[in-house]
N, C-alpha and C positions, 0 to 999 in steps of 0.2 A: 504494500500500500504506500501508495508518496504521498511524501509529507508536505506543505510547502507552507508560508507564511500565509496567511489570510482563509486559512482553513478553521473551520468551527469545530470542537470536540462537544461529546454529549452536549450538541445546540445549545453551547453556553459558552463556552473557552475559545477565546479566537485568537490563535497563535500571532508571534509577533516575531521573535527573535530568537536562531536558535544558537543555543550560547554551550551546550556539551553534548559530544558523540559520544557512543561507544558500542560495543560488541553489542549489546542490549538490546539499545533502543537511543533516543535523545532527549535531551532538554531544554524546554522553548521556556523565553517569557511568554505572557498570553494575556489577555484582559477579558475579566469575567463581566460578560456584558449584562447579565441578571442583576449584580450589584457595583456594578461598574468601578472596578477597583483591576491591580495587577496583580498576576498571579506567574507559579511557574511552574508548567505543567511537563511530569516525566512521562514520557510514552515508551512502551516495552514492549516488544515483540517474545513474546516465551518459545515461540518456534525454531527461534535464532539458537536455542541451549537445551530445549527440551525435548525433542523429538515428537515421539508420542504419546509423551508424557505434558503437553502444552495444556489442555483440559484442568490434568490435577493441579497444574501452575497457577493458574487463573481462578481456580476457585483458592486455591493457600493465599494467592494474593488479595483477594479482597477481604479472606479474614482477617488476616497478620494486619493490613489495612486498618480495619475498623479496630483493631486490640490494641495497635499502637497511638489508634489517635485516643483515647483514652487517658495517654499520658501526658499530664498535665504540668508543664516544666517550663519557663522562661526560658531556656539553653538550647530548647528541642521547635525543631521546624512546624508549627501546626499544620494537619491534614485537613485539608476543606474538604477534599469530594476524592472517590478512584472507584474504579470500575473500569469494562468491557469495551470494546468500540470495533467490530470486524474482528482482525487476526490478532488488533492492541489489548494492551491494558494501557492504562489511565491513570495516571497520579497528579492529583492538584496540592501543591503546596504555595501557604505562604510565600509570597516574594520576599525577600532575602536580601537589604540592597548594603553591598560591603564587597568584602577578597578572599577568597579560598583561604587557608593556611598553608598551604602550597604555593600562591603567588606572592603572601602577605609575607614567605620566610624568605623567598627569592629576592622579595625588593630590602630585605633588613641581614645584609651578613656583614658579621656577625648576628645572628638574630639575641637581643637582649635576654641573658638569665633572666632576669626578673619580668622580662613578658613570657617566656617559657614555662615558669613557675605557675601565672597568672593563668596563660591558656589550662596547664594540666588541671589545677583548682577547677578553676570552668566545668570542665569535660567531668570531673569526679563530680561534681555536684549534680550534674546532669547523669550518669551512667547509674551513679544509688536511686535517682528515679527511675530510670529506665527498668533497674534492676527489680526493683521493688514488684513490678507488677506479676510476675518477672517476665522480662525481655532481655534475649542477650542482641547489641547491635550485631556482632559478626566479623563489618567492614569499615572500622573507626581508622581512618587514614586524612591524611592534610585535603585530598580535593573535597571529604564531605564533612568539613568545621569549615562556619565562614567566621569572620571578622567584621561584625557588624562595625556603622560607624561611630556608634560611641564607645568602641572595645568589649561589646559584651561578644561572645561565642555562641554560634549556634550550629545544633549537629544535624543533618542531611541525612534521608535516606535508611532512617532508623525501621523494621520492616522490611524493607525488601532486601535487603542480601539476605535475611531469615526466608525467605521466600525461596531464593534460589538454592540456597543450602539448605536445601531441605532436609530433613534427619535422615533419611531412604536414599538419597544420593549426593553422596559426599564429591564425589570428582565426575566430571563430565564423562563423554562415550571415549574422551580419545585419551582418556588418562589423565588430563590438567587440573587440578584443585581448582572448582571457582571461588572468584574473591582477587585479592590485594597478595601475592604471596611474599612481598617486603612486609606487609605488615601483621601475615596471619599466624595465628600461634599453631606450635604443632602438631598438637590436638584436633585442632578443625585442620588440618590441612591433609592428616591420614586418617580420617572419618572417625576420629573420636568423638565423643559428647560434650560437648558445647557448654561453657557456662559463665558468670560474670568473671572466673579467674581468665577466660578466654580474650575477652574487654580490657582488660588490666593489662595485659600482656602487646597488644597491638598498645594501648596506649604508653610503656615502657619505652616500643619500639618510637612513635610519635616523638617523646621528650625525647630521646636521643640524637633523633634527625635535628630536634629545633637548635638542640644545646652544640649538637655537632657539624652541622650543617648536611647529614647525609645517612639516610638508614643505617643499622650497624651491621645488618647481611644482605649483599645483592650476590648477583651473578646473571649469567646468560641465560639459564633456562632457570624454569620453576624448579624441578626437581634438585637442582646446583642450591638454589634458596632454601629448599627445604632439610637440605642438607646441613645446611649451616646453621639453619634453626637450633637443629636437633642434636648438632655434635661439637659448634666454635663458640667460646666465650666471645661476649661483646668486648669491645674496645673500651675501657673506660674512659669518659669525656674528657677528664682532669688531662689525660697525656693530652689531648688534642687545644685545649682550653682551661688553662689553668686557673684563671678567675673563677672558675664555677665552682661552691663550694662544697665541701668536702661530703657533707647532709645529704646534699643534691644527688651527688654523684654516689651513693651506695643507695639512695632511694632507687634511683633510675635502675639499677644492676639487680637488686629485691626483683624489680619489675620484670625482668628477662629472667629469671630463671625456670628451668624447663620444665621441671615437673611442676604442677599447675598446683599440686597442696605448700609448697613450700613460697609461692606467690599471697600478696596479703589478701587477709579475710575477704574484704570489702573494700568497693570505692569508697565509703564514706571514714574509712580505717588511712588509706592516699591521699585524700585531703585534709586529715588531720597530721601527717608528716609534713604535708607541705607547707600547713598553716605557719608555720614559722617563720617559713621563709620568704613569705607574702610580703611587697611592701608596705612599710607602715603607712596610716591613712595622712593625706595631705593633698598636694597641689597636682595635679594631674600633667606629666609632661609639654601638652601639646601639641606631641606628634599626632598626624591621623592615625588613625586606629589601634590607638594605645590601647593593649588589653589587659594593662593594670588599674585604667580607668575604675571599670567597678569595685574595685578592692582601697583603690585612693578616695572614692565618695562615692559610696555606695546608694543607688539610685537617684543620684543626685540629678534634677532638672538641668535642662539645658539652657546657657544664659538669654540665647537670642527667642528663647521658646515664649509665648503667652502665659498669664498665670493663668490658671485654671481656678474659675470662680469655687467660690467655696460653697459644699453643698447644702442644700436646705434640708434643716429638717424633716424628716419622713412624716405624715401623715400616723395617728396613731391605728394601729392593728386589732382591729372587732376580732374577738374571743370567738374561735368558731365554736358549733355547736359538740356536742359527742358525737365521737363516730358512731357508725353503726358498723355492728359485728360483718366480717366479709363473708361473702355467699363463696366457699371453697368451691363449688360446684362451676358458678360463673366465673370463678377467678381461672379453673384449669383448661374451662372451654376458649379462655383469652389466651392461656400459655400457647397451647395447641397453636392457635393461628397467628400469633408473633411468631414464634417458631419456623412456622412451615413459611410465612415471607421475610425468614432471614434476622429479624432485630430479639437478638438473641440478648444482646447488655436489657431491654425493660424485663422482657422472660425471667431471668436473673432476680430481679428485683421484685415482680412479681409473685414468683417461687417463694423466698425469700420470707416475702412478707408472712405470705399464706398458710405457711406451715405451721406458726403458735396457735393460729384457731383452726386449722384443722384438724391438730393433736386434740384441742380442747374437745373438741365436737365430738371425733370417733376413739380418740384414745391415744396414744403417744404410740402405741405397739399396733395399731392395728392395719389394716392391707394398703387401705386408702393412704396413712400418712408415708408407710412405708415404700409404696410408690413415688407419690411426692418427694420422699429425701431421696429417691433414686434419680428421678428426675431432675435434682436440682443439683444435683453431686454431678450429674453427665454433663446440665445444662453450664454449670459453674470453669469444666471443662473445656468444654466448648466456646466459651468465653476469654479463656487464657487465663485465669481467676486461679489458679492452681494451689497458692497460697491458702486460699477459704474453700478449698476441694477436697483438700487435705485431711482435714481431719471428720468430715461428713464420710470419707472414702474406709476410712481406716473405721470408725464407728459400725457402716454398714458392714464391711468386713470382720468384727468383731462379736457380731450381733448374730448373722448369716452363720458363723463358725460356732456359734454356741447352742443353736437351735441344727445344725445338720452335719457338724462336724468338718475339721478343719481341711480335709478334702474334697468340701462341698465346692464344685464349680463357679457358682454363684460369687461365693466369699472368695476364692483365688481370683475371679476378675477384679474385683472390688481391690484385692490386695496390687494387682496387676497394675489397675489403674492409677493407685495410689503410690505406687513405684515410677511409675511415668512422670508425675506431681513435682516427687523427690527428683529428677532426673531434668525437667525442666527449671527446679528454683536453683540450681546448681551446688546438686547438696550428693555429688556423684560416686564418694562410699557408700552412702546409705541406698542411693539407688540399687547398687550393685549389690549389698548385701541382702536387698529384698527381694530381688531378680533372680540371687541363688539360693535362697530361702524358695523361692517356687519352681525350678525348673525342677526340681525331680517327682512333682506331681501332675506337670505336663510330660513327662515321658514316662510317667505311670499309666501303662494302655489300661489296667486291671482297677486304677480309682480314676480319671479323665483325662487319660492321654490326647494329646491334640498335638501331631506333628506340627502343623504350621504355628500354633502358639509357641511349643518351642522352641522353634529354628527362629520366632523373632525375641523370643528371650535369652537365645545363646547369642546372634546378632549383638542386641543391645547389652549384654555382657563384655564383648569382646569390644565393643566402642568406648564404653565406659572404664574399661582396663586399659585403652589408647591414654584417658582422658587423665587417667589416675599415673601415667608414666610406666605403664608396667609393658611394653612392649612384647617381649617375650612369649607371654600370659598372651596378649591378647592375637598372636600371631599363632597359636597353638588351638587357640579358641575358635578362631576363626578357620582354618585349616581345616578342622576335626567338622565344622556345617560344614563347608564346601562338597567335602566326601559326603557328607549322608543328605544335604537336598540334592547334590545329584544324583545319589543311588536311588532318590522317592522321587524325583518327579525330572530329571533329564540335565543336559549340560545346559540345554539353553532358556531355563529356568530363570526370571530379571532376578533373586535373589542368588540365585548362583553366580550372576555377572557382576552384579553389585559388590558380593564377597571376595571373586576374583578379582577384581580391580583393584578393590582395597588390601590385599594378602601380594599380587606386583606392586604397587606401589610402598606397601610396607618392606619386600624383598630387597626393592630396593635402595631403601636408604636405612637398613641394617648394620649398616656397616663400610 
């Protein structure tokens, strides 16, 4: 499909300027003629990466879509609108008006420690949001931070590299890790499980480029990068820049190291290391796009700006009346049809609500409410809500095991699914120990053996053994599926190519 300038998207967006290419798709400004403001819309082709798998793209991306704009953060680009359009997707963002951190370091070398400091602060503040919900970004690299113009930072693109890394295919058909491979850790790079230590770790990479003027591992191919990930200590900045000081320079080293548990807890743990090194509050350079700015006066007006009248008192608030008790009946005939056209976050809330007087009505234990917490534990899921799924998961699980016993199928999904919970808030022992707490009642044919449940629990076993640094383990793990899904179901099996991709690519960078 050609794109060109003065083209309409979803008969509202009417492209204007197109300002980045890539393997993808591209990104235009555009003006949203409905509220007549600037906008800038990413268009993606998933055909371009996905084969035929483009369908399951398009539908990931408009969830990750809708779960990411959720996140509520001054650092984070807001999501107006995305969606379908022919062979595209569709992303409306926020217009952004500032400089990459890409072009913002080019125009500043040396680029200042203390704007380096500033950025990473930024980025931490923004990532424990992001993390919180949980979201891991994936692709945190200098073209997707801009440098607004009062120095605040803001981050690009948070969603869709989760889209294209999908958990099911870690490396393309032709072998390449997609993504940034300067900046990917090496966990996501050999299909291991993903989590905020994964974020931490490109951002390590990020301060080193700023403080050093240049990644700390390149090379000519991807695999040469990933090599180096996985086997060369970084350079430390002090040889290269010896004003940086000493804090700095063992913060940034913390940040690179390989196995992902010995990396800090939390972003919100990295900008308390840095917080010291923040400049003190005062007079703000001057330069453009000083992104100490916020830190030197924190929200402070802009001088040539208007004051903003001061607001009038509110109107006082009439006392509503009592509620009246909720009709559970009417309330689940609404989930239903939210559900079924997709506005899955009211469902949630809905659910939610409904379940203390449903318990009241029929009983806390009885079929109705017990559906209901089924429903709202799957719908909570389905949400990205994982966090508050968690322990509804492991309760039904717990409850299920007591009434039918702990090889009851029912309570192993429940425990399944609350392992997946653990797996996405990036809590990647415990995932793994609940994983192997169940696989030997999925290859129990005699209490509910389920081949494919457990060739995706030995799967997610051996990714999560990537994630954990145990390489070994998880190339032995893997190995051992390969042989038995293709002895049950053939070579040319997508979970057989998936496993073999990831077992060459692990071959080879062994050593």
């Amino acid at each position: 499909m050609s794109v060109a300038a003065g083209r309409v998207v979803a008969g509202r967006y009417e492209l204007s300027t197109l300002i980045g290419q890539g393997g993808m798709g591209q990104v235009w400004t555009a003006y949203d003629q409905r509220l007549d403001r600037r906008v800038a819309v990413k268009l993606l082709r998933p055909d371009k990466v996905a084969g035929q798998e483009a369908d399951e793209l398009r539908r990931r991306f408009v969830r990750e879509c809708r779960v990411t704009a959720q996140v509520d953060h001054p650092g984070l680009v807001t999501v107006h609108d995305a969606g379908s359009e022919g062979e595209e997707l569709f992303l409306v963002m926020q217009y952004v008006d500032g400089a990459d951190l890409a072009d913002h370091l080019a125009e500043h070398d040396p680029y200042p420690w203390p704007w380096a400091v500033a950025v990473a602060a930024q980025l931490c503040a923004v990532l424990s949001a992001v993390h919180a919900v949980p979201i891991v970004h994936r692709d945190l690299k200098p073209r997707n931070v801009m440098v607004k113009q009062d120095g605040t930072v803001t981050v690009l693109d948070l969603g869709v590299a989760s889209v294209i890394d999908a958990d099911t295919t870690r490396l393309t058909h032709t072998g390449t890790p997609i993504g940034s491979p300067a900046y990917m850790a090496p966990e996501q790079a050999m299909g291991g499980a993903v989590g905020p230590y994964t974020d931490l770790y490109a951002l390590g990479i990020l301060l080193h480029e700023l403080l050093s003027g240049d990644v700390p591992f390149s090379g000519s191919t991807a695999l040469g990068v990933l090599h180096r990930h996985l086997y060369e200590p970084p350079l430390p900045v002090r040889r290269l820049r010896p004003e940086v000081p000493e804090a700095l320079e063992a913060l940034v080293l913390r940040r690179l190291t390989k196995d992902p548990q010995h990396r800090p807890a939390s972003a919100q743990e990295v900008y308390e290391d840095l917080e010291p090194l923040l400049p003190a509050r005062g007079t703000p350079t001057g330069s453009p796009l000083d992104p100490t700015r916020p830190f030197l006066r924190p929200h402070a007006p802009w001088p040539d700006r208007a004051r903003t009248p001061a607001p009038q008192p509110a109107p006082a608030t009439p006392v509503p009346p009592p509620a009246e008790k909720p009709d559970v009946a009417r309330a689940v005939d609404e989930v239903k049809r939210l559900l079924g056209e997709g506005r899955i976050t009211q469902a949630v809330d809905i659910l939610g609500a409904i379940l203390p007087a449903a318990a009241e009505q029929h009983g806390e234990h009885s079929p109705v409410v017990r559906t209901l917490r089924k429903q709202y534990a799957a719908t909570l899921m389905d949400d990205g809500q994982y966090r508050r799924a968690l322990p509804e998961l492991r309760r039904l699980a717990d409850e299920r095991a007591a009434e039918a016993g702990q090889a009851d199928p029912q309570s192993l999904r429940f425990r399944f699914d609350a392992a997946q919970c653990l797996e996405q808030l990036g809590e990647p022992a415990a995932a793994l120990a609940e994983y192997r707490a169940l696989l030997p009642y999925y290859e129990n044919q005699y209490v509910s053996g389920d081949p494919q449940l457990a060739h995706d629990v030995r799967r997610r076993i051996g990714h999560l053994l990537l994630a954990l640094g145990d390489r070994p383990a998880a190339h032995d793990t893997l190995a051992r599926l390969l042989l038995d899904v293709e002895r049950l179901h053939g070579p040319g099996h997508p979970l057989a190519g998936e496993v073999r991709r990831t077992l060459q690519w692990l071959g080879q960078v062994r050593g």
